[in-house]
MARBA-748596 format. One record per residue (C-alpha): residue in three letters; x, y, z. Coordinates in pm, whole numbers. Layout:
DRENLUM residuo   east  north     up
DRENLUM     ALA      X      Y      Z
...
REM end
This chain:
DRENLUM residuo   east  north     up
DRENLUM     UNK  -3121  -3867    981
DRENLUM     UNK  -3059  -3839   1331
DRENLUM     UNK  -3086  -3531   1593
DRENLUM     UNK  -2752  -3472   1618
DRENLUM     UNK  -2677  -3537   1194
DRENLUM     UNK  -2952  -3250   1171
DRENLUM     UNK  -2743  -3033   1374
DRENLUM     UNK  -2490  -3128   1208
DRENLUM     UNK  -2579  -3060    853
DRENLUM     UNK  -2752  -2713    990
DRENLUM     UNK  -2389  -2630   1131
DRENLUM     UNK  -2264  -2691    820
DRENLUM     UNK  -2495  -2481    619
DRENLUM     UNK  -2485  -2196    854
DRENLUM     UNK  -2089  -2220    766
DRENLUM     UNK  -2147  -2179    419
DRENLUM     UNK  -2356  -1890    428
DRENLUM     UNK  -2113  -1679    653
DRENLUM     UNK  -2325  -1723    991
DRENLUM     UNK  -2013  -1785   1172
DRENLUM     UNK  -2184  -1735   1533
DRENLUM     UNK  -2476  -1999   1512
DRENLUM     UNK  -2296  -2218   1346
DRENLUM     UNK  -2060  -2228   1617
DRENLUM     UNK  -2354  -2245   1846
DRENLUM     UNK  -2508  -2592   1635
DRENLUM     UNK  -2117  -2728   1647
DRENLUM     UNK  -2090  -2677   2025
DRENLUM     UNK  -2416  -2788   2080
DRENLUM     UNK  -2343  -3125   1941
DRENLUM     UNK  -1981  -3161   2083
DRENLUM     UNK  -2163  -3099   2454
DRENLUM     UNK  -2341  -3460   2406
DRENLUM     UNK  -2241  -3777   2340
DRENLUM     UNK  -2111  -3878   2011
DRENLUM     UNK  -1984  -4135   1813
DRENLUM     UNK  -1567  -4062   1683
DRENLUM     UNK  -1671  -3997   1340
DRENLUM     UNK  -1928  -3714   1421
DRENLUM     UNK  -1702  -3580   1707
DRENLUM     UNK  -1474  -3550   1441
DRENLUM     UNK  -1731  -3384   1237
DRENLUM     UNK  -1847  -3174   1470
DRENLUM     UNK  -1484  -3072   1597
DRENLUM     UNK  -1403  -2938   1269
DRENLUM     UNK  -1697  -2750   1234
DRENLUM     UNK  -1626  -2555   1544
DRENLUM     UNK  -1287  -2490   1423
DRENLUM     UNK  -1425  -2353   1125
DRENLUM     UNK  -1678  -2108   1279
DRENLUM     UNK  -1358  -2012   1542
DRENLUM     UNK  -1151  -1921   1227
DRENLUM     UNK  -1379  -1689   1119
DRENLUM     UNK  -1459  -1550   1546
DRENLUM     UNK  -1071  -1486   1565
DRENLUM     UNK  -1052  -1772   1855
DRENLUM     UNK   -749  -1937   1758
DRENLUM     UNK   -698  -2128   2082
DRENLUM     UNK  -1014  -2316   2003
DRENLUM     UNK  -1001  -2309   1619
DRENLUM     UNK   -614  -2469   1736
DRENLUM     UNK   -772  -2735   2016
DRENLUM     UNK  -1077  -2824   1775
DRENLUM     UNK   -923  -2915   1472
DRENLUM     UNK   -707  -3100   1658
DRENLUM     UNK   -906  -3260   1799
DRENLUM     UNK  -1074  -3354   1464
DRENLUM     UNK   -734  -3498   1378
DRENLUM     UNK   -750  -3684   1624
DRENLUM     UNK  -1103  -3850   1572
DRENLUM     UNK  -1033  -3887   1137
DRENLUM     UNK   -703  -4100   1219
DRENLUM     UNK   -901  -4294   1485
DRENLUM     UNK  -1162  -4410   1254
DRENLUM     UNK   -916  -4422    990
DRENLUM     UNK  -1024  -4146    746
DRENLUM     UNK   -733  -4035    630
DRENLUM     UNK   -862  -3779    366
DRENLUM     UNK  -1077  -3596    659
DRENLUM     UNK   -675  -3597    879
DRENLUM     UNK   -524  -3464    595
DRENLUM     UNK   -795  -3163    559
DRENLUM     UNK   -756  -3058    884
DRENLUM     UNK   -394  -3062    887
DRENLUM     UNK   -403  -2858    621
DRENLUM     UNK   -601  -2578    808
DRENLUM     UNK   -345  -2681   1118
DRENLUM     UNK   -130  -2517    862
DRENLUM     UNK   -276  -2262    740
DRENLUM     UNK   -355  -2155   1052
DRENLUM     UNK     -3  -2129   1246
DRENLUM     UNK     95  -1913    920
DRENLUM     UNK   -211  -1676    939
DRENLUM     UNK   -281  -1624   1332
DRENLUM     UNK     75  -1683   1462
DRENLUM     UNK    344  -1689   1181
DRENLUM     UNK    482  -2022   1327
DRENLUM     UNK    661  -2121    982
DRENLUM     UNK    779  -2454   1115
DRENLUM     UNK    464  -2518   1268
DRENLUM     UNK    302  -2502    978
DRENLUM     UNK    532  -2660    760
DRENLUM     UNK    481  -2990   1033
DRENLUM     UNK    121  -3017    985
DRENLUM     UNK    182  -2985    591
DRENLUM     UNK    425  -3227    542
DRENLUM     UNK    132  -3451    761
DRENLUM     UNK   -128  -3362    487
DRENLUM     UNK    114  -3462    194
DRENLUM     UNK    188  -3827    361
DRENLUM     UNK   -172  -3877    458
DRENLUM     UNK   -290  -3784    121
DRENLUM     UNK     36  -3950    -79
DRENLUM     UNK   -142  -4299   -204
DRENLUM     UNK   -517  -4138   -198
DRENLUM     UNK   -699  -4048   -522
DRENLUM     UNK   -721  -3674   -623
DRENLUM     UNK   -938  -3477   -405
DRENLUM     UNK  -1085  -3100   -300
DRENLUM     UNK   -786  -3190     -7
DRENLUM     UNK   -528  -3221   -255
DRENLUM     UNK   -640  -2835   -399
DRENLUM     UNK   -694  -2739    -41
DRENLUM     UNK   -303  -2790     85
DRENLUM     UNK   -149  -2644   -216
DRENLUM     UNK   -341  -2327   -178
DRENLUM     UNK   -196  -2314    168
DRENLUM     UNK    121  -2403     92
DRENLUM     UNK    157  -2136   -201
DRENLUM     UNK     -9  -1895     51
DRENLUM     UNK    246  -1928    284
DRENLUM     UNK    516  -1925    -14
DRENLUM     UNK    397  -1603    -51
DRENLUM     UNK    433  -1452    257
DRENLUM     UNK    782  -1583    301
DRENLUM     UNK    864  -1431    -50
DRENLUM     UNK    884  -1716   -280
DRENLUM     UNK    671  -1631   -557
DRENLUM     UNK    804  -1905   -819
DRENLUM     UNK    718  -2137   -559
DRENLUM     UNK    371  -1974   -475
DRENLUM     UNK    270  -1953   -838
DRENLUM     UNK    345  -2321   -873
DRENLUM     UNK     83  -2401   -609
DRENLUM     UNK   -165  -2134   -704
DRENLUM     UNK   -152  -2345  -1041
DRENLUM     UNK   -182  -2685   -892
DRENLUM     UNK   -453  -2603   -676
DRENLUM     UNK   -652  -2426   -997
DRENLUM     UNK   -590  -2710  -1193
DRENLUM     UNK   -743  -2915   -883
DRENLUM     UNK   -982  -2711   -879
DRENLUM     UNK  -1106  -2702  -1249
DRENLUM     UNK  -1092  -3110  -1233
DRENLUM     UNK  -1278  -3155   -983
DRENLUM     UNK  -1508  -2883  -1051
DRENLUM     UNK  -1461  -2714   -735
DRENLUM     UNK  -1517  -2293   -817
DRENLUM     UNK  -1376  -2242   -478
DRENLUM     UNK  -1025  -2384   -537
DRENLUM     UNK   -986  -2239   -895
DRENLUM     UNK  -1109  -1885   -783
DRENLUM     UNK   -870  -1884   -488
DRENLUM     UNK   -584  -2034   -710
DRENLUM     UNK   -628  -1800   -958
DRENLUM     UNK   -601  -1491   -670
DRENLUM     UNK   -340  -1675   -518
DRENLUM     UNK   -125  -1683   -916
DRENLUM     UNK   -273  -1331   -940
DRENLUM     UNK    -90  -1190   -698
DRENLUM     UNK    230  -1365   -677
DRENLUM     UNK    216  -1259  -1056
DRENLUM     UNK    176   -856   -931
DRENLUM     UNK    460   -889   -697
DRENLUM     UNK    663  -1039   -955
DRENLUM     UNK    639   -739  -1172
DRENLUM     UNK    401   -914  -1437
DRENLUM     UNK    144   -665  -1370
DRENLUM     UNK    -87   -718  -1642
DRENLUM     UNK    -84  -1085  -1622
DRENLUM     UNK   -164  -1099  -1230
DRENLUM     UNK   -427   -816  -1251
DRENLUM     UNK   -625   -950  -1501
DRENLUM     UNK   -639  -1300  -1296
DRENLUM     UNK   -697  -1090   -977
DRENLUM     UNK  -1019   -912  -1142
DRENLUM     UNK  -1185  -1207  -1299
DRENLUM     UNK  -1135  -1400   -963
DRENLUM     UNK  -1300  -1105   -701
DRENLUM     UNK  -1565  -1072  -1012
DRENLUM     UNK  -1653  -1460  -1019
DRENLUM     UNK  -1622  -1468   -574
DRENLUM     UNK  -1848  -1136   -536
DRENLUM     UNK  -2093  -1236   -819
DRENLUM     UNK  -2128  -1544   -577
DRENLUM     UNK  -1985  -1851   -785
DRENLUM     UNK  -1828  -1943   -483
DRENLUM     UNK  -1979  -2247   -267
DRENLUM     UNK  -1894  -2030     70
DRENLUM     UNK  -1872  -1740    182
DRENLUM     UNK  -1583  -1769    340
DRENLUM     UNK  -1422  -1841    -34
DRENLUM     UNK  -1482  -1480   -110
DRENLUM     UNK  -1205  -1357    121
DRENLUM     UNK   -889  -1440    -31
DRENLUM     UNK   -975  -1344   -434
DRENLUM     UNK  -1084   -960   -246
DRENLUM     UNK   -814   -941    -17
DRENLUM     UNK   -545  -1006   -284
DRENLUM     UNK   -680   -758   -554
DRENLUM     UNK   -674   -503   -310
DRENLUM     UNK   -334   -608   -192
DRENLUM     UNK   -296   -579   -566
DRENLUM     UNK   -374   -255   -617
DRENLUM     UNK   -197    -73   -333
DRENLUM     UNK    126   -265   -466
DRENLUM     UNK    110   -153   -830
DRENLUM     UNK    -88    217   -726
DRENLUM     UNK   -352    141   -913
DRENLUM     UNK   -570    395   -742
DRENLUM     UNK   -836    417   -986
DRENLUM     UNK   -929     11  -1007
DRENLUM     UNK   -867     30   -583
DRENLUM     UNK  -1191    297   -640
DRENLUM     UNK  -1353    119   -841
DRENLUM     UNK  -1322   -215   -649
DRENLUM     UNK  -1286   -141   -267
DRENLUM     UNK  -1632      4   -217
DRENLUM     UNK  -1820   -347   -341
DRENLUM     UNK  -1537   -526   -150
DRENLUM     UNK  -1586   -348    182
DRENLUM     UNK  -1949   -354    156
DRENLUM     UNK  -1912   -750    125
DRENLUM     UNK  -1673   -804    401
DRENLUM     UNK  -1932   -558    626
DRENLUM     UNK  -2249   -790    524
DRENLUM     UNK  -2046  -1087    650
DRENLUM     UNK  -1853  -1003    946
DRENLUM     UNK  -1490  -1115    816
DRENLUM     UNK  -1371  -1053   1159
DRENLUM     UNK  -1008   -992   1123
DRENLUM     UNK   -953  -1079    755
DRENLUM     UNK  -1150   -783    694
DRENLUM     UNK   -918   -562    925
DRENLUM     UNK   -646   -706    643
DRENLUM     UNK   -840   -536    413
DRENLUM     UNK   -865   -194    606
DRENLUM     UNK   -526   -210    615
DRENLUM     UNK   -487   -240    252
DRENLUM     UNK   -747     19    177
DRENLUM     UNK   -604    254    404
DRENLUM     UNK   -299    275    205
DRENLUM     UNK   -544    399    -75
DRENLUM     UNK   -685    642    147
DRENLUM     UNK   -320    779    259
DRENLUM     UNK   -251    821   -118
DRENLUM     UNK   -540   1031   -196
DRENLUM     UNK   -530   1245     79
DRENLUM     UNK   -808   1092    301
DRENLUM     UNK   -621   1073    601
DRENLUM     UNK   -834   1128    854
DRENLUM     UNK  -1048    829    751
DRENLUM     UNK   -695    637    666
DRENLUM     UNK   -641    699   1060
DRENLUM     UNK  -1012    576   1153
DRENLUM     UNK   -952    251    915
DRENLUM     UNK   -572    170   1081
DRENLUM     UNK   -725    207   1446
DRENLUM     UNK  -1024    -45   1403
DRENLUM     UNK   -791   -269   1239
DRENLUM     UNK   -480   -282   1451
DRENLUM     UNK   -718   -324   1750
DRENLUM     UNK   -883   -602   1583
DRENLUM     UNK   -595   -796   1467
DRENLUM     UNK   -417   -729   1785
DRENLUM     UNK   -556   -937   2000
DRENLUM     UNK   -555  -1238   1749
DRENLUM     UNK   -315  -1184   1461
DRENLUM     UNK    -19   -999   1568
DRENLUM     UNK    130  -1030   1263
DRENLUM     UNK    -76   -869   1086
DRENLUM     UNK   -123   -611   1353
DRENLUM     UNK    214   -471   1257
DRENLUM     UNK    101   -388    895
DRENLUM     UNK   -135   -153   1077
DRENLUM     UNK    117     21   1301
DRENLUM     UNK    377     64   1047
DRENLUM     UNK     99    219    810
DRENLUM     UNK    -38    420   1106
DRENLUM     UNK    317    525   1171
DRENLUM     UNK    397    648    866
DRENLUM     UNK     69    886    881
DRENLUM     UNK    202   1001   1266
DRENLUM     UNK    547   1059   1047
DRENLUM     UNK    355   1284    783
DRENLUM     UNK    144   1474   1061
DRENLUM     UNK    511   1538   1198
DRENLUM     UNK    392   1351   1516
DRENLUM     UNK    753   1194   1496
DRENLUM     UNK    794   1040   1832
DRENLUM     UNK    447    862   1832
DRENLUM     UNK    585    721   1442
DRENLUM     UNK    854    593   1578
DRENLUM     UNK    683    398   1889
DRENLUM     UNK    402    286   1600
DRENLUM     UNK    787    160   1355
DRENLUM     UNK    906    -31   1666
DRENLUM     UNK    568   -236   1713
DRENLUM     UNK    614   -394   1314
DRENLUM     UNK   1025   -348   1337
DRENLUM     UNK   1014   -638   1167
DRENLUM     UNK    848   -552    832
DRENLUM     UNK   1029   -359    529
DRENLUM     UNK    740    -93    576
DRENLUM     UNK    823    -37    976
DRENLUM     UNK   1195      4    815
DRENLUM     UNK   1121    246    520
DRENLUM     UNK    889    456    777
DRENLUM     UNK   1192    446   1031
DRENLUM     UNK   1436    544    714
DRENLUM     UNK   1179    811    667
DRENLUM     UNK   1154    919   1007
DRENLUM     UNK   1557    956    996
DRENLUM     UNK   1558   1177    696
DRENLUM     UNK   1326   1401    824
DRENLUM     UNK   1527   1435   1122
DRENLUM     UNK   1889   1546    929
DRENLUM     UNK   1996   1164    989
DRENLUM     UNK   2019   1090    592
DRENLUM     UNK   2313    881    602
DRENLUM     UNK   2183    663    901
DRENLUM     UNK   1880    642    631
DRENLUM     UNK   2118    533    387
DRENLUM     UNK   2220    292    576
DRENLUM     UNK   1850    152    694
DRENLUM     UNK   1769    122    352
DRENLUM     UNK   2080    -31    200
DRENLUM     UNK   1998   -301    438
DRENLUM     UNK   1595   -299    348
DRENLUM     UNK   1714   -360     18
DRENLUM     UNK   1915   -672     92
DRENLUM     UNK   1655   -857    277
DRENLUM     UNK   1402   -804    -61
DRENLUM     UNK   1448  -1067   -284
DRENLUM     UNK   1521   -905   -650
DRENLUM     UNK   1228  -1094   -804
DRENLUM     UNK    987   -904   -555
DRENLUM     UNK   1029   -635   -720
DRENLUM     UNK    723   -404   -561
DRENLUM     UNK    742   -419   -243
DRENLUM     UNK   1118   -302   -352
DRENLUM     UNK    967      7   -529
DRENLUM     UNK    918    213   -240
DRENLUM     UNK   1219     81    -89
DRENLUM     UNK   1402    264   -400
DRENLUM     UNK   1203    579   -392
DRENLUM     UNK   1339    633     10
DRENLUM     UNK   1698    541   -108
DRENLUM     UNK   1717    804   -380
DRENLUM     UNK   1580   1076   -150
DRENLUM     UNK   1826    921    144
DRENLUM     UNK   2133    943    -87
DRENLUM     UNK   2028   1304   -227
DRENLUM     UNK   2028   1394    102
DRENLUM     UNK   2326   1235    220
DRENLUM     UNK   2524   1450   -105
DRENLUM     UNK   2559   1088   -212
DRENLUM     UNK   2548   1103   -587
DRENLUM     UNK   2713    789   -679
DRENLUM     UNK   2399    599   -501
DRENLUM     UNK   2169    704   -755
DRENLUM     UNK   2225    558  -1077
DRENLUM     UNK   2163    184   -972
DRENLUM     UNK   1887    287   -782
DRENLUM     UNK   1711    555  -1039
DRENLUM     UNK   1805    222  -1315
DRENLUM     UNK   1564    -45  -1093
DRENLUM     UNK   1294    190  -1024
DRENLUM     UNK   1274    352  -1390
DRENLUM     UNK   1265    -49  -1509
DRENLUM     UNK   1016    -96  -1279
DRENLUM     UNK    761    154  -1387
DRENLUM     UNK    828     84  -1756
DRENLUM     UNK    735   -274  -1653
DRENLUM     UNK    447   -186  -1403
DRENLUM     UNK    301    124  -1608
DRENLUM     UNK     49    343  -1442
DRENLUM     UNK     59    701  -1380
DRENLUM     UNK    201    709  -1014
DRENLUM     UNK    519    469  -1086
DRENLUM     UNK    600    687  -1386
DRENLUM     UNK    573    998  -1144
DRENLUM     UNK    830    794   -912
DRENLUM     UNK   1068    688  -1196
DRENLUM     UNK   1043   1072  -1348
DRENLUM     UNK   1124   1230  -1036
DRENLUM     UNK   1392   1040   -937
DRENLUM     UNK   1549   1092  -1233
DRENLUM     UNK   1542   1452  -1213
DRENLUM     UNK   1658   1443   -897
DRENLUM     UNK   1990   1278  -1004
DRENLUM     UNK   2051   1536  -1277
DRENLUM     UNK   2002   1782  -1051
DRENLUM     UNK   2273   1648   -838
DRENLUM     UNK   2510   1615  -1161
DRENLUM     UNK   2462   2000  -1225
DRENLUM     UNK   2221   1986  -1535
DRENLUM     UNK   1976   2158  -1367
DRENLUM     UNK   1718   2228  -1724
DRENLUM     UNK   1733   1848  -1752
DRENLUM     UNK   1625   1831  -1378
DRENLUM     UNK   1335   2122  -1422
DRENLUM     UNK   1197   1945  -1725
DRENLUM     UNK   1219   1584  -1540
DRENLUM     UNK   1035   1709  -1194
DRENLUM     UNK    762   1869  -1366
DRENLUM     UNK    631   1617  -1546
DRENLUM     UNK    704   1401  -1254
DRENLUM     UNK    448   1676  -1028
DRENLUM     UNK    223   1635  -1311
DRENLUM     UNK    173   1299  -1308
DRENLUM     UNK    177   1264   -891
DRENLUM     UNK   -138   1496   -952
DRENLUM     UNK   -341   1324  -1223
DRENLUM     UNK   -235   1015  -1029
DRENLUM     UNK   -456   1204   -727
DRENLUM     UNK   -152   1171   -526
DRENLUM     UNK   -149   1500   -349
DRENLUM     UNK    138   1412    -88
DRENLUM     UNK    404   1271   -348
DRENLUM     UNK    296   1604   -579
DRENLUM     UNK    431   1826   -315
DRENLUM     UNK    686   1626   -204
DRENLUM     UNK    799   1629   -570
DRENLUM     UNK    706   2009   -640
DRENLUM     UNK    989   2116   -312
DRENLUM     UNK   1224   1934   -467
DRENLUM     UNK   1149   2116   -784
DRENLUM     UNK   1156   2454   -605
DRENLUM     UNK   1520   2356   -456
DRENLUM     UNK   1626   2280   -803
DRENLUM     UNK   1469   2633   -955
DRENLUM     UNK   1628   2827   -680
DRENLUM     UNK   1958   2686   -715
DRENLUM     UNK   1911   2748  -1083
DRENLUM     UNK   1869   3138  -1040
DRENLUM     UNK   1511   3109  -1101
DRENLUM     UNK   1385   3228   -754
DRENLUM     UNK   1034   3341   -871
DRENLUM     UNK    938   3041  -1017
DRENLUM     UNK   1093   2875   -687
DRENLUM     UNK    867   3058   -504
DRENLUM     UNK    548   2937   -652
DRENLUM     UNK    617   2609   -663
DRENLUM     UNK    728   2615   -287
DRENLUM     UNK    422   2791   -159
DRENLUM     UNK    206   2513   -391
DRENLUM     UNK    334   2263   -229
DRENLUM     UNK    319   2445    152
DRENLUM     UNK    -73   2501     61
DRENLUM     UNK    -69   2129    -11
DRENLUM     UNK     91   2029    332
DRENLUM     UNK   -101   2275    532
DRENLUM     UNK   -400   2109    409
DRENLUM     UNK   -373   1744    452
DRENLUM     UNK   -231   1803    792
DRENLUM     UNK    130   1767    722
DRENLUM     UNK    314   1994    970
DRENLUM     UNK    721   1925    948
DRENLUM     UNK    692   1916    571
DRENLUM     UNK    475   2257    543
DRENLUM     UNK    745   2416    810
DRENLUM     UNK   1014   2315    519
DRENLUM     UNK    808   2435    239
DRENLUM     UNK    771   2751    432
DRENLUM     UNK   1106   2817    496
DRENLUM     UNK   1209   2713    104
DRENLUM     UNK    954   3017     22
DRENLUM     UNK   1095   3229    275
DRENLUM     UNK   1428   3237    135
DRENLUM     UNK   1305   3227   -232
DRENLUM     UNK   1068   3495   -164
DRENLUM     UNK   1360   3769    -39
DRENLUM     UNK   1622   3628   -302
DRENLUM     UNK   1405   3713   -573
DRENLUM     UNK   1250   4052   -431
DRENLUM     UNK   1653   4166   -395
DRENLUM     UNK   1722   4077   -780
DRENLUM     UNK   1416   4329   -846
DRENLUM     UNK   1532   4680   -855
DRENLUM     UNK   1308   4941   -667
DRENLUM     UNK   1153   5067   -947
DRENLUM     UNK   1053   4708  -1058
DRENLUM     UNK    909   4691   -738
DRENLUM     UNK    706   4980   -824
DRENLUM     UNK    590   4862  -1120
DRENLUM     UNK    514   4500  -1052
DRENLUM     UNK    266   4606   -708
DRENLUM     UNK     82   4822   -997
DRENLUM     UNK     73   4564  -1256
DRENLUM     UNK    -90   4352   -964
DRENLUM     UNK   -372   4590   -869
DRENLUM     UNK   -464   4651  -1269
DRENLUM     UNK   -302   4918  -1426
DRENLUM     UNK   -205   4892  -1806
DRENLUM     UNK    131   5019  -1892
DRENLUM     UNK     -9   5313  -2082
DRENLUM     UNK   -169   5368  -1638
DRENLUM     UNK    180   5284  -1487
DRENLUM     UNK    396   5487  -1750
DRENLUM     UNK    102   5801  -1633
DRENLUM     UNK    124   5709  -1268
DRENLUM     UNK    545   5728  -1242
DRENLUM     UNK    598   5950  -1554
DRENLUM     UNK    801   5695  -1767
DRENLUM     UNK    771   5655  -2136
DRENLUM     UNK    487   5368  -2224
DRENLUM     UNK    777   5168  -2380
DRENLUM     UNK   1048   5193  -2073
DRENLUM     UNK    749   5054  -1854
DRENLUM     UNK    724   4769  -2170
DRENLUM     UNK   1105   4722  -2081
DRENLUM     UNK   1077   4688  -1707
DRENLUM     UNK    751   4426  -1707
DRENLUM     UNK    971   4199  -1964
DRENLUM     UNK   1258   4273  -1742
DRENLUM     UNK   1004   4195  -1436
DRENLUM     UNK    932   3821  -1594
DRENLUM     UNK   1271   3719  -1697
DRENLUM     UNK   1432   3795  -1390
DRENLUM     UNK   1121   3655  -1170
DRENLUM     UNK   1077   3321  -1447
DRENLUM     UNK    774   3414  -1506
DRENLUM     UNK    540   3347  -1806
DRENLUM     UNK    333   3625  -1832
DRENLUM     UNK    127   3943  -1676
DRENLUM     UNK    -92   3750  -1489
DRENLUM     UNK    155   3487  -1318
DRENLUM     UNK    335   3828  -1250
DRENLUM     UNK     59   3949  -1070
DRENLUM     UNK    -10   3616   -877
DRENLUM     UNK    337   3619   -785
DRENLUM     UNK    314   3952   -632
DRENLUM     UNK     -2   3878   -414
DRENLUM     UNK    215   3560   -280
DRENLUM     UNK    531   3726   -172
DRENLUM     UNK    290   4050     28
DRENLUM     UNK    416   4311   -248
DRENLUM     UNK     49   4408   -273
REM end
């Protein structure tokens, strides 16, 4: 073995093991001496490599092309076809060039037409189904996911059938067959983590897809259970900006929860990383970080952050959002009506949300003949999906449109299981969101006390995570609840609910005001009826919340 094959293989083996900055060190090392066309070509793709992983895509770009260059010169076509392949892969990734990277695949399919089956073979189709993908074309993504696993099991390569199986898993997910593509997405980030993977660098797309995964179908509890060991591995390795992906991704588990001041830390370091090198992917990060700004009522900063990824559904829904909260609901209508069209139906997650915005936009808008076909999709959706927080969605959009149609009982019994479920989901936003349209519905039912509760729950809930426009609402909902239902009170209720709420018995009260024991009796029944109350003590609660004490 020579010097520079020794440097070579080192480079190599550094790759492998994630040391992305000496290997690049061995591969320029080599390149800055004299070298035969094979090992220039050798060496030229090993720089590439290391750059993929450093974010440099105008030398990841130059070196692999110039490994092309060097495999077609000493006629090794397999070697040509592997780096188009990343040629590929990498317009898609760093700058969304589709017809870029359809060029160098259609290169790597004629350069590997008449050649037997090989690792390159696996290799293209996984970049061609990952770039199915990201234009939408599942069918067409799962048929490469399954080409490159069956590659992959063939040849015996793990890291082709674990990234296959990721790639099927999630094209699966965003089809709607959620068990299917979950199951494949958990056995292929256990099989990558567990370290059955060749390289490191294999690891990457089985994680990034299962969390992916898991904000899509709001499976908070496996995006727990998962995203700490995934984090920690992307950390150990320095994933440069495909872990900034991932902090994107997590941070939409964070927002959900309630974390959102380390969902805000998580969408800065990201959108600054993948800035500079992946612009496309940037925008995930400001439309995510701009629908926080939109929650924290920081509305003109949201919309700058929409603008930046204007050309993402989630920069549109946050925009749609962003309308809505400012009295524009048929504008929001009209955002999202158009959303919707550029979703293809068999994508049927990332239309979820979509949905969710369109019902509230039409409600709104006094738009009731908007809701069935909308309430229909999503309700089919979360029957399909399952899990707690789709069910929440479906429920409450339900109840929503039979509040609309006047059945207002249907629409009590509909939101409140809907609340229920946002909260064992842990999704504290949604829950209040839900619970003030609840309160709306109570009030305009007559029920004003009950109203009032649920509209200072959610206000609590706002003022807490930070929320400022939608704890102002709140507010004002219990503001107007709060003196409707004192005025249905007579004065001697009022009497006798503030001493119900500092103790007294009615045996006390009837002593205190000189009533009969049974006309005090009358007056507390009258008290809960009138204030939809259940009992004593949510009488007395009640009274501490609306300042009768």
């Amino acid at each position: 073995m020579t010097a520079t094959d020794g440097v070579l293989f080192d480079g190599w083996d550094l790759l492998r093991r994630g040391a992305w900055r000496d290997a690049h060190a061995r591969f320029a090392a080599a390149l800055a001496s004299p070298l035969d066309a094979a090992a220039e070509a050798t060496a030229a793709e090993g720089a590439a490599a290391a750059a993929w992983w450093l974010d440099d895509d105008a030398e990841m770009t130059e070196r692999y092309e110039q490994a092309y260059r060097n495999y077609r010169a000493v006629g090794d076509d397999c070697g040509a076809a592997r780096v188009s392949a990343w040629l590929g892969n990498g317009a898609v990734q760093f700058r969304g060039e589709a017809a870029v990277a359809q060029g160098w695949f259609q290169r790597a399919r004629r350069l590997l037409a008449d050649l037997p089956e090989s690792e390159e073979h696996g290799l293209l189709a996984l970049f061609e189904g990952m770039a199915a993908r990201l234009r939408g074309e599942l069918t067409d993504a799962v048929a490469y996911a399954e080409q490159a696993m069956a590659i992959g099991g063939r040849l015996h390569s793990p890291d082709l059938e674990i990234q296959g199986m990721a790639l099927s898993g999630t094209a699966y997910v965003s089809q709607g067959r959620i068990s299917e593509g979950m199951r494949l997405l958990d056995e292929a980030a256990a099989a990558a983590l567990a370290g059955e993977v060749r390289e490191v660098g294999s690891v990457w797309i089985p994680t990034c897809y299962l969390v992916q995964g898991c904000e899509q179908t709001r499976d908070w509890e496996r995006a727990e259970q998962w995203c700490g060991r995934v984090m920690d591995f992307c950390r150990r390795y320095d994933l440069g900006s495909p872990f900034s992906r991932c902090r994107t991704h997590y941070s939409t588990v964070l927002l959900w929860r309630g974390d959102w001041d380390e969902a805000e830390t998580q969408l800065l370091r990201a959108a600054d990383e993948l800035q500079e090198q992946r612009p496309r992917f940037a925008a995930e990060a400001w439309a995510r970080l701009g629908e926080l700004r939109r929650r924290q009522g920081h509305w003109d900063e949201a919309a700058e952050l929409f603008e930046r990824g204007r050309s993402l559904p989630a920069a549109r829904l946050g925009k749609a959002e962003l309308l809505l909260d400012r009295g524009d609901a048929q504008e929001a209508v009209d955002v999202l009506e158009r959303v919707l069209d550029g979703i293809s139906d068999e994508d049927r997650l990332e239309r979820g949300p979509v949905l969710e915005a369109f019902v509230r936009a039409a409600a709104a808008a006094k738009r009731p003949d908007l809701l069935p076909g909308a309430t229909k999709e999503l309700t089919e959706i979360a029957g399909d999906v399952g899990g707690e927080a789709l069910q929440a969605s479906a429920l409450w959009a339900q109840g929503v449109g039979w509040g609309m149609r006047g059945d207002t009982d249907q629409a009590i019994t509909l939101l409140t299981r809907g609340v229920e479920l946002f909260e064992s989901a842990r999704g504290p936003y949604d829950a209040a969101r839900a619970r003030l349209d609840l309160a709306a519905i109570l009030a305009d039912g007559g029920r004003t006390g009950a109203a009032a509760q649920e509209a200072l729950a959610a206000q609590e809930t706002f003022e807490q995570l930070g929320a400022i426009a939608d704890a102002r609402r709140a507010s004002r909902l219990v503001g107007l609840a709060r003196r409707t239902s004192t005025l249905e009170l007579t004065a001697r209720q009022v009497e006798i609910l503030r001493l119900l709420a500092v103790g007294l018995t009615n045996r006390e009260i009837a002593e205190r005001l000189v009533l009969s024991e049974h006309t005090v009796k009358r007056h507390v029944a009258n008290i809960l009826t009138r204030l939809d109350l259940p009992s004593r003590a949510a009488a007395v609660a009640y009274a501490s919340r609306v300042d009768l004490l």
